[in-house]
N, CA, C and O of each residue as an XYZ file, in Angstrom:
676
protein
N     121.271     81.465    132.335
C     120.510     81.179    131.140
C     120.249     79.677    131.078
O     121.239     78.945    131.085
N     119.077     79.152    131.020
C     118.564     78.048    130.267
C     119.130     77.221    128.830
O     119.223     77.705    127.702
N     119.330     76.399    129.091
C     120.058     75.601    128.029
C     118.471     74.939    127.366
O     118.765     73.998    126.630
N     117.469     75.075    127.395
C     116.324     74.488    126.823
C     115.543     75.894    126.717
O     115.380     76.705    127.629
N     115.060     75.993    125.263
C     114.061     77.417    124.807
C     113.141     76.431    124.661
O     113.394     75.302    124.242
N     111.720     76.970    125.112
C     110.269     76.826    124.835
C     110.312     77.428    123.380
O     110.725     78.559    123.122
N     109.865     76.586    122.529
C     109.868     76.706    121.017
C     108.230     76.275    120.479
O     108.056     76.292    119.261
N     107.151     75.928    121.292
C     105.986     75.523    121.111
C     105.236     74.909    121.820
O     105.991     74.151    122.428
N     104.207     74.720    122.165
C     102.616     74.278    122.821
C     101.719     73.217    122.108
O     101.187     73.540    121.046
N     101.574     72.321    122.481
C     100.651     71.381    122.246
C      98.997     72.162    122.700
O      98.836     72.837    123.717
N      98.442     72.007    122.176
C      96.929     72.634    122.543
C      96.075     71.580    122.008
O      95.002     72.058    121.642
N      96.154     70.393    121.838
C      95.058     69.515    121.660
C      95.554     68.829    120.737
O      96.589     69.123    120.140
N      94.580     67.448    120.450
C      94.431     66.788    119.363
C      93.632     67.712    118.199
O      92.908     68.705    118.266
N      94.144     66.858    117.080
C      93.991     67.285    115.963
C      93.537     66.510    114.685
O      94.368     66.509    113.777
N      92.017     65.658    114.388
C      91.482     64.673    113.942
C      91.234     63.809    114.714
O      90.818     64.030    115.851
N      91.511     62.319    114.085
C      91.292     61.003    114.847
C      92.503     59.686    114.722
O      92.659     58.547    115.163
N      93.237     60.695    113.797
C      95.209     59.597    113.953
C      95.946     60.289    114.513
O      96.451     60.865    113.550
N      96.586     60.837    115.677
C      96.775     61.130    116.308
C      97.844     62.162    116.222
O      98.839     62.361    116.918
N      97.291     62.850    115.023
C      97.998     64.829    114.801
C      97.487     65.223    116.288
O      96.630     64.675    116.981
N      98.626     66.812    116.653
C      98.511     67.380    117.526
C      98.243     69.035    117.069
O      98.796     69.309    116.004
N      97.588     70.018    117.620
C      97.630     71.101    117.511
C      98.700     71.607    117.984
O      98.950     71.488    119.183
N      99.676     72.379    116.992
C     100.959     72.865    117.855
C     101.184     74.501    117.317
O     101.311     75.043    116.218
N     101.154     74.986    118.862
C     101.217     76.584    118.699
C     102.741     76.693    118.203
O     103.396     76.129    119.079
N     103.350     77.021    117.497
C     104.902     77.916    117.445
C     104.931     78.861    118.140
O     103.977     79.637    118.103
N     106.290     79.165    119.201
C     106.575     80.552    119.553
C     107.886     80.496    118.570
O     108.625     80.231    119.518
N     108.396     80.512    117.943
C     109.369     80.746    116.702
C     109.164     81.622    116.259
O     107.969     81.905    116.336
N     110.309     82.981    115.285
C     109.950     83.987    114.686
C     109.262     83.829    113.462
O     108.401     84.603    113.041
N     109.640     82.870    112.941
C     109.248     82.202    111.733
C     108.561     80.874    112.072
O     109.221     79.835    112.022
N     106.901     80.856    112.510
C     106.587     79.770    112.818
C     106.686     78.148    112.736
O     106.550     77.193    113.500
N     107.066     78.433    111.091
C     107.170     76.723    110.228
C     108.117     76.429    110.881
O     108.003     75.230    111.133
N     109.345     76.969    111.480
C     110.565     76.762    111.810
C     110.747     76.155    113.027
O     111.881     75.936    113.451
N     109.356     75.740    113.883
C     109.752     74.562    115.115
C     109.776     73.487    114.726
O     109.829     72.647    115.624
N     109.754     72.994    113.412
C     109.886     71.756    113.000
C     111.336     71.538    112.568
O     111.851     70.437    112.374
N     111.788     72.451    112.472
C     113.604     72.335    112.333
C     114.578     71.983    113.298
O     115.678     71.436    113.217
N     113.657     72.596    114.570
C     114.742     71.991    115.570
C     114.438     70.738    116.507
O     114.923     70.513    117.616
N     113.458     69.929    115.746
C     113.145     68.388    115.679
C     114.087     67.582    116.223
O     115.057     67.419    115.482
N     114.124     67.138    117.051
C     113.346     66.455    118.222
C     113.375     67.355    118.981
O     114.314     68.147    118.902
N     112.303     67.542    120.018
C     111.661     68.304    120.701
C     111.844     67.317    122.051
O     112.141     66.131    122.196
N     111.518     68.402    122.945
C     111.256     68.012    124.169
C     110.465     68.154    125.442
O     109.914     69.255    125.424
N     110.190     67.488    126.531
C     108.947     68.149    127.149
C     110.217     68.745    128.102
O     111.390     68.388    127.988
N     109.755     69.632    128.964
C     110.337     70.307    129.843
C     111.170     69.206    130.716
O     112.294     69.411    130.258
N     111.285     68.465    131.406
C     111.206     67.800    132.533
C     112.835     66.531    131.838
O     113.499     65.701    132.459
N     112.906     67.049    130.160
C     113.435     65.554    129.508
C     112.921     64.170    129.426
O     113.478     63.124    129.093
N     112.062     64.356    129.702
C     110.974     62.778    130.217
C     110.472     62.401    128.554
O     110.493     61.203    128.272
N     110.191     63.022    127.859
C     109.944     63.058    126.391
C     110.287     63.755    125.467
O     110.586     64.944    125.576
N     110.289     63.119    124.454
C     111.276     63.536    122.594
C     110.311     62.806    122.176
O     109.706     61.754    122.383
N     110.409     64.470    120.965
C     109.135     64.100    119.753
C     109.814     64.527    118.704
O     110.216     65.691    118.677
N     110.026     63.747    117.783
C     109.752     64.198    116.481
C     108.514     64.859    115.649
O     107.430     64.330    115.405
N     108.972     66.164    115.278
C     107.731     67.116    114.623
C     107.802     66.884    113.272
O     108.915     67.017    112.764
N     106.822     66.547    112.521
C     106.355     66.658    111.380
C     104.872     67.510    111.180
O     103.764     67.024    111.408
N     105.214     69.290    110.564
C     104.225     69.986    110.159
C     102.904     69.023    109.104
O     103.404     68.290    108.251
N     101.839     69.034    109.153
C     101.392     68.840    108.151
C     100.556     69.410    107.300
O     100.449     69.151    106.101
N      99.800     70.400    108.088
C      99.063     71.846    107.952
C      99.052     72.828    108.421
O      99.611     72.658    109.504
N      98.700     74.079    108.312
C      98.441     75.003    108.738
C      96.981     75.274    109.390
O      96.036     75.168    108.609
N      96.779     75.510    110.329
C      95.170     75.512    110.989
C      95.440     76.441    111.830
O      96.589     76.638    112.225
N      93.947     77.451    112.392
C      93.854     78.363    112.770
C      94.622     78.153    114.506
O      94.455     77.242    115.317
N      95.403     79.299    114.586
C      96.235     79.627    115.353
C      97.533     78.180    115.785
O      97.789     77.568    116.822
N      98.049     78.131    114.415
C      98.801     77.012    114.430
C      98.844     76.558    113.499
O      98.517     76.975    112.388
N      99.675     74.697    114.153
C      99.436     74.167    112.995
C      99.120     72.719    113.816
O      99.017     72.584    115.035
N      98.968     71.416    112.507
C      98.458     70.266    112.603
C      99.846     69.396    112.811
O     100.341     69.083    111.728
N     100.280     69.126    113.489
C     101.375     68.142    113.305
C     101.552     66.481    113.722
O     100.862     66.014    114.629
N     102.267     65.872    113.180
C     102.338     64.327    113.750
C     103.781     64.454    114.986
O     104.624     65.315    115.236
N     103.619     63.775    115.246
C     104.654     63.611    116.286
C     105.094     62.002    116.821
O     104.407     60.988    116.945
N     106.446     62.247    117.053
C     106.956     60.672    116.662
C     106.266     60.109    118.193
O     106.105     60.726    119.246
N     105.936     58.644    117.815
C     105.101     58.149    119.091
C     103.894     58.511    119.501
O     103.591     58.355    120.684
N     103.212     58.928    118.802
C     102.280     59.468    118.759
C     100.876     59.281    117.941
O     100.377     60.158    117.235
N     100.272     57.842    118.185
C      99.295     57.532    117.417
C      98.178     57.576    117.224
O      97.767     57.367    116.083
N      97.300     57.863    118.268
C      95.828     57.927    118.934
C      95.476     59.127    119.029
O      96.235     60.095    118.987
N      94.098     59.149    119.185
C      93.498     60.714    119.600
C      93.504     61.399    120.876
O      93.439     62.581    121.214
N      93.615     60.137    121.560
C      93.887     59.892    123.102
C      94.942     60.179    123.401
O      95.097     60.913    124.377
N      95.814     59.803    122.822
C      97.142     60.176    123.235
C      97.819     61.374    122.720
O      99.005     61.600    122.961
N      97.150     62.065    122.084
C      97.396     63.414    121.559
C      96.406     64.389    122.471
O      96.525     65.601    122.653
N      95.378     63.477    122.994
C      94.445     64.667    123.905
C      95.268     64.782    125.358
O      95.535     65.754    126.063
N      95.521     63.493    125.475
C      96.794     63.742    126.353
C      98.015     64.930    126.794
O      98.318     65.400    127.891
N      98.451     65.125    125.664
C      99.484     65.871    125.775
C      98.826     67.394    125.653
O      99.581     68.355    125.504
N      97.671     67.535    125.708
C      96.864     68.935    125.611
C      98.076     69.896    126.623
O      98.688     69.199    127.433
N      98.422     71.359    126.612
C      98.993     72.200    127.032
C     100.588     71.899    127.562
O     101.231     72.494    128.427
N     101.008     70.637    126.626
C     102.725     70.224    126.839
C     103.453     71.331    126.153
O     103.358     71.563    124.948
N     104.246     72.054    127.069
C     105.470     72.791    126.424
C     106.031     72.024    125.813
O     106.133     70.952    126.410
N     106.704     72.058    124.355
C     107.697     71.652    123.535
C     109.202     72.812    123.968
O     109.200     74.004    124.274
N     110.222     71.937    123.836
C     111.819     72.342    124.235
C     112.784     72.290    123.260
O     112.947     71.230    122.656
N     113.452     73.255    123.003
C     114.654     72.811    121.679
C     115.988     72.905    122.873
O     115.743     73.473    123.937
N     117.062     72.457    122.688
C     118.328     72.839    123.285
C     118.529     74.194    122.589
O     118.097     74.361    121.449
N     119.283     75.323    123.363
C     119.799     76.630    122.662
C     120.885     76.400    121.621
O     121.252     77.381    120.975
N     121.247     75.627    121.467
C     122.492     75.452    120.242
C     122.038     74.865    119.526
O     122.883     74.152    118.984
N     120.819     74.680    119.051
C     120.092     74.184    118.012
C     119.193     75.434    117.590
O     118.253     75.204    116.828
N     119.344     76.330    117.890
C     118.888     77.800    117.776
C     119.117     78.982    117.286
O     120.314     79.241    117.415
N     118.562     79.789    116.806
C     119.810     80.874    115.888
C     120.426     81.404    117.128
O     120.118     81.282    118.314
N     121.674     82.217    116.334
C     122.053     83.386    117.493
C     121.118     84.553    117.218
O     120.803     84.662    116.033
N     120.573     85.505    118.109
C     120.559     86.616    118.257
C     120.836     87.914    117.901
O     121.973     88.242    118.240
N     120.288     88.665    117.411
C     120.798     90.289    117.609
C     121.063     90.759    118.837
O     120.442     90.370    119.826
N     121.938     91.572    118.879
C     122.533     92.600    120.436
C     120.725     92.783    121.183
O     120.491     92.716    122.390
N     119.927     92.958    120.357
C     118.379     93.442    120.355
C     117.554     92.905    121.145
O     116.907     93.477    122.022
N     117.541     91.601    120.819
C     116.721     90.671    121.160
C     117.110     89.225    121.813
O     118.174     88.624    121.958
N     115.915     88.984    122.098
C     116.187     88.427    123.652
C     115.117     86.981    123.746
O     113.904     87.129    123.591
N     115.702     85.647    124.005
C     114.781     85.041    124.316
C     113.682     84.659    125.687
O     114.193     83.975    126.574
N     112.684     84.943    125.815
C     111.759     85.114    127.472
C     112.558     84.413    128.522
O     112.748     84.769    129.685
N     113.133     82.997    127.690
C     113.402     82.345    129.310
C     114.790     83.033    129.859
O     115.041     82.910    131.058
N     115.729     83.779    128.982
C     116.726     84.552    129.662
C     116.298     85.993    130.575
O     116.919     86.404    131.555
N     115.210     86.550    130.034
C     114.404     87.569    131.206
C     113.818     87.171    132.181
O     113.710     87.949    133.128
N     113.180     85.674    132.285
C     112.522     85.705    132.971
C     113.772     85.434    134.507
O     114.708     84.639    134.416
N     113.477     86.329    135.886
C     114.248     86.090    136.843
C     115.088     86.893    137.105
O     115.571     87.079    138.222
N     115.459     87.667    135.744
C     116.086     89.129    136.298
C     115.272     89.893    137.025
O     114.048     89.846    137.146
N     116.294     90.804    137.632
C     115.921     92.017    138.486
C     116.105     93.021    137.954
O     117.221     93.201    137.467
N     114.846     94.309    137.813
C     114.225     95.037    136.892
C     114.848     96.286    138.160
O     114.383     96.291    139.300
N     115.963     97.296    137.703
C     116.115     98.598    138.150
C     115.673     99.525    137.862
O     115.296     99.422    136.695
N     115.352    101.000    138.481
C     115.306    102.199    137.754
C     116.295    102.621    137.124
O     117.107    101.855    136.604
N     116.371    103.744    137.079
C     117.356    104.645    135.959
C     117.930    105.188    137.166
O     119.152    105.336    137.206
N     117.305    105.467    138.033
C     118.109    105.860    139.328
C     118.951    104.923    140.676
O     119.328    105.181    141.820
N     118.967    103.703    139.739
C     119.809    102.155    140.256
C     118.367    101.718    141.527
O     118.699    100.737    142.193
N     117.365    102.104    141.797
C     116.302    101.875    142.573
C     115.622    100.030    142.391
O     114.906     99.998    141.390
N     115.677     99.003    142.905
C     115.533     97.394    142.731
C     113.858     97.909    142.379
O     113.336     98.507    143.320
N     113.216     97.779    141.457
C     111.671     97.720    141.336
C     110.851     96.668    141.402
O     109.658     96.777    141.688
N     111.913     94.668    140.928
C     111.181     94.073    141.056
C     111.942     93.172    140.531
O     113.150     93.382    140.419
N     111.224     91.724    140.015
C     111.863     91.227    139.229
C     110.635     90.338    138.451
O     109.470     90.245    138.838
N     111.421     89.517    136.867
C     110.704     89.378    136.053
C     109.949     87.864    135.976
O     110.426     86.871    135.428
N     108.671     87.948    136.655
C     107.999     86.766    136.467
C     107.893     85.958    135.085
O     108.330     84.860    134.738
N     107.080     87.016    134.388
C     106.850     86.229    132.670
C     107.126     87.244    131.875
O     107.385     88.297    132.457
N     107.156     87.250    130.387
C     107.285     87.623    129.931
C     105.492     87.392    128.565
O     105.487     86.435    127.791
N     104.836     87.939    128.575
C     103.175     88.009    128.231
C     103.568     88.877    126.581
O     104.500     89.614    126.261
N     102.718     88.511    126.042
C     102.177     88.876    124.239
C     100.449     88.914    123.971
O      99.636     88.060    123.621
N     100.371     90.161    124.279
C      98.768     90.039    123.808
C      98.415     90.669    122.539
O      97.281     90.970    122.167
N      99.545     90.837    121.905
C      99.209     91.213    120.176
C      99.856     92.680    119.877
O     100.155     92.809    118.690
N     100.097     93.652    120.576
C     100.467     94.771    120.501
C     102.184     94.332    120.537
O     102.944     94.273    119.570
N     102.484     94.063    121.941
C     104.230     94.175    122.319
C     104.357     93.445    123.660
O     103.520     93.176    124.522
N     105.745     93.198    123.555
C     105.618     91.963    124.769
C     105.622     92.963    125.752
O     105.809     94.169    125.591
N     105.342     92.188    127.046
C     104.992     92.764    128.166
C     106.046     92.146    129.468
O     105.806     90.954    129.663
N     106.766     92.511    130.068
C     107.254     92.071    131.416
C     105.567     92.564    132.628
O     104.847     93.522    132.913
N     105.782     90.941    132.959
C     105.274     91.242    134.349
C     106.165     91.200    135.683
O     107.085     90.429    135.954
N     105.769     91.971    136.235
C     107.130     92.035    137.764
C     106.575     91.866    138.645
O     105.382     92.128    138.794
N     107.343     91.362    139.482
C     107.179     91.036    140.649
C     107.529     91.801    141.617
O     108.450     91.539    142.391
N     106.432     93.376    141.679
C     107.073     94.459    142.412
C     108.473     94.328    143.880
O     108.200     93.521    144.768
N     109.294     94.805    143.961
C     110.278     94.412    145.183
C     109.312     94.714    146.548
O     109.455     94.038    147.567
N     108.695     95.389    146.488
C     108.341     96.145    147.680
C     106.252     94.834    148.282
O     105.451     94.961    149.209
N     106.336     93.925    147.192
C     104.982     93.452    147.495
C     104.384     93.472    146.667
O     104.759     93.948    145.596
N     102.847     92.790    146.932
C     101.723     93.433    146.280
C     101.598     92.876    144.847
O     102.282     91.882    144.602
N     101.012     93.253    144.107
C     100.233     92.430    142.388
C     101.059     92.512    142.150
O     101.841     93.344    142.610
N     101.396     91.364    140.979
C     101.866     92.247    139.538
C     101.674     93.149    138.878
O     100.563     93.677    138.829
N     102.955     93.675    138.024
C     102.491     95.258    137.114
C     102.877     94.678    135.731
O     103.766     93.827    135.718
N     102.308     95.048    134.584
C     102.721     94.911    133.716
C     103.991     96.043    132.751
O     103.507     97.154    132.537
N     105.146     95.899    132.315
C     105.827     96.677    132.150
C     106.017     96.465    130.559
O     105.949     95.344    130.053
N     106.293     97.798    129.717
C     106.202     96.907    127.848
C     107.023     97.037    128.072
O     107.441     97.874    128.872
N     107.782     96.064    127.303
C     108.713     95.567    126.118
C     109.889     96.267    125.325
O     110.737     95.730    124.612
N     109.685     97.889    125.697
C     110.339     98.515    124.730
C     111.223     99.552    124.949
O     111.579     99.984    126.046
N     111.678    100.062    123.470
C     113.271    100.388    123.988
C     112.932    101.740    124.879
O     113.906    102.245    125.437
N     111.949    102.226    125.025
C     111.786    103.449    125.440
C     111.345    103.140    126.870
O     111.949    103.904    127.623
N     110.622    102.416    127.464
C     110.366    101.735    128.987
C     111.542    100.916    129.452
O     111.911    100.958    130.626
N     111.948    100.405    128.825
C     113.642     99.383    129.043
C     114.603     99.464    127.556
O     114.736     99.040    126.408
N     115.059    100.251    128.476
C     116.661    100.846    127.755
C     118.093    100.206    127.650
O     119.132    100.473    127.047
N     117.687     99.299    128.463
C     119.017     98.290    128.775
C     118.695     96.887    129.482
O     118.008     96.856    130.503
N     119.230     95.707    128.887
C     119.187     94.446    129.253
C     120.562     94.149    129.454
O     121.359     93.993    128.529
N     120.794     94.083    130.462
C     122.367     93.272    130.392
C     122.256     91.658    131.069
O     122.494     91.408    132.251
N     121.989     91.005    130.401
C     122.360     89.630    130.404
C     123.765     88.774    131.437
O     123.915     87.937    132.326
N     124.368     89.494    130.746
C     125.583     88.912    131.977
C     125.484     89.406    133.249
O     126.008     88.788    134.175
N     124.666     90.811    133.501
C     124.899     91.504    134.773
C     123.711     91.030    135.619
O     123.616     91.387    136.793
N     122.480     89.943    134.834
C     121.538     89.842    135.236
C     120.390     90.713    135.889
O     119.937     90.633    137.031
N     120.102     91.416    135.039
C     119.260     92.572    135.188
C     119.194     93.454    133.792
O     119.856     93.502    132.755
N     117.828     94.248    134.425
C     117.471     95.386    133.384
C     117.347     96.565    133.820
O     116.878     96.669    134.953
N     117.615     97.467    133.285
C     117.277     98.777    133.865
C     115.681     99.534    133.078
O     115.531     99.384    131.865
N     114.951    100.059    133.635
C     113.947    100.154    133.049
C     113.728    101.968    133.870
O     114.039    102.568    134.899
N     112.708    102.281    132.072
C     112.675    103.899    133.119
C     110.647    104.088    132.641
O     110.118    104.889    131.870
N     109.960    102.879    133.572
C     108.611    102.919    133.167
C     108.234    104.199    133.358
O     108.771    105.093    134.011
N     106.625    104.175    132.305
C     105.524    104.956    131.953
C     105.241    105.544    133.053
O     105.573    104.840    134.007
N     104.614    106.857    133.456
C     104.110    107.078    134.588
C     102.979    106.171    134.787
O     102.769    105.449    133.812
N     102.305    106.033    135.643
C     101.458    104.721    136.675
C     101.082    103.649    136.201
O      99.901    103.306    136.143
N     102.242    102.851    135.724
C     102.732    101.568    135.501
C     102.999    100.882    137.008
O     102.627     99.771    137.386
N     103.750    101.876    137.738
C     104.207    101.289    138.862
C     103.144    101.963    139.874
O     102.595    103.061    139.781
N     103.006    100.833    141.005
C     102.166    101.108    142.466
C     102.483    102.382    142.969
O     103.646    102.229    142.597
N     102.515    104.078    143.740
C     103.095    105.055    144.025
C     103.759    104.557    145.319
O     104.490    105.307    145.966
């Protein structure tokens, strides 16, 4: 497991003083401003978030060091980082992406099917994409308790009992 959760996205400037457009992946969106200071992936940068609006698919925020339009167009598509202990705990349920992503996805019949590239949201339910074992594209696999029945975290892996032709024959 990752000691840094992706907690939000920079997607552009935002005016001409140097607000940023910032996507939340948070359950409660307002709530990436709580686990303030932020970080880029790499540790190379810390931002302080200050929300200041709400705007379509997002919000408007300032960010510490951050003065220009330029320098907010800059940071266009920067992952934002919280440390995990600045984070809630969990339900038995649920799961944050960067702990799926990298497991190895079994059948129900202990069969290796693949393992987990990303973890995708296109509005319905999250989606595992895999990285079939055997080759070949990605498949997309949902999210749910009825396609994946079991996550075990410590055992590093999932067991999954996909849809019929989900998977390549």
């Amino acid at each position: 497991m990752t000691d840094l959760i992706c907690v939000g996205a920079i997607s552009g400037s935002f005016g001409v003083r140097g607000e940023v457009r910032l996507k939340s992946f948070t359950s409660d969106p307002e709530a990436v401003a709580d686990y303030s200071p932020l970080t880029t992936e790499d540790g190379s940068r810390q931002f302080t978030v200050q929300l200041t609006r709400q705007i379509k698919n997002g919000f408007a925020a300032v960010l510490g060091g951050v003065e220009t339009k330029e320098e907010a167009d800059a940071l266009r598509g920067v992952r934002l980082y919280a440390p995990r202990d600045r984070l809630p705990s969990l339900p038995d349920d649920e799961f944050y992406h960067a702990d799926l992503i990298g497991l190895e996805v079994y059948d129900t019949g202990g069969t290796l099917l693949g393992k987990v590239n990303a973890v995708l949201n296109h509005g319905a339910t999250d989606l595992l994409e895999l990285a079939p074992a055997g080759g070949g594209g990605t498949v997309l696999l949902p999210f749910t308790y009825d396609a994946v029945p079991t996550v075990d975290l410590t055992a590093g892996r999932i067991i999954a009992d996909p849809p019929e032709g989900v998977l390549p024959e």
